[in-house]
N, C-alpha and C positions, 0 to 999 in steps of 0.2 A: 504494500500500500504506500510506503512512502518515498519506494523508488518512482514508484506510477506519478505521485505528486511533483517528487521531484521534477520527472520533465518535461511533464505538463504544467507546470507551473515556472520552476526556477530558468530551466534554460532559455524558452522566447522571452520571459523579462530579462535576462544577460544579453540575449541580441540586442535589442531592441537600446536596452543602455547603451551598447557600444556602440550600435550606429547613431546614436545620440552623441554620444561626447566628441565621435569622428564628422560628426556634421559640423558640431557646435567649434570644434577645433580647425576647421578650417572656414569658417565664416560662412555655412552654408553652403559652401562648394560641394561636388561631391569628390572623393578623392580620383586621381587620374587612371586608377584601374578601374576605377566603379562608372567612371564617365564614359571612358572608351565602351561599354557594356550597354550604358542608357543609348547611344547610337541604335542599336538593336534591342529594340523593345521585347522581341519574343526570348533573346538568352535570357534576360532577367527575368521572367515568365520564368521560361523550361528551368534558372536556375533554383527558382524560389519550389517550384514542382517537385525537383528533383532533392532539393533539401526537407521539403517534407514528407518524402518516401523514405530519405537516410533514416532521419529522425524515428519515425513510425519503425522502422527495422530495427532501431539501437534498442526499442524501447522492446520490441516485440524479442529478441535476443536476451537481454536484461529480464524480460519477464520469466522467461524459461530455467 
């Protein structure tokens, strides 16, 4: 139960800070890997996709 919590809970609040402080540290920019990326709207799609299939796997792994 408290692994399940754990990454349902703890880890997208950890993203979510860090692309927060990585925002706020460059004045709203996004940084120059992440920008190159916004050019193509569907990689950041397939990659936000594909980070929630890792994730659902890590947890589905951990749960076992």
């Amino acid at each position: 139960m408290s692994q399940t919590l754990f990454l349902v809970l703890v880890i997208p609040l950890a993203l979510l800070l860090l692309g927060t402080v990585l925002l706020e540290g460059n004045q709203g920019r996004l940084p120059v890997w992440l920008e190159s990326l916004s050019r193509h709207q569907g990689w950041i799609w397939n990659g936000g996709i594909g980070l929630i299939i890792a994730l659902s796997l890590l947890r589905f792994l951990l749960g076992r």
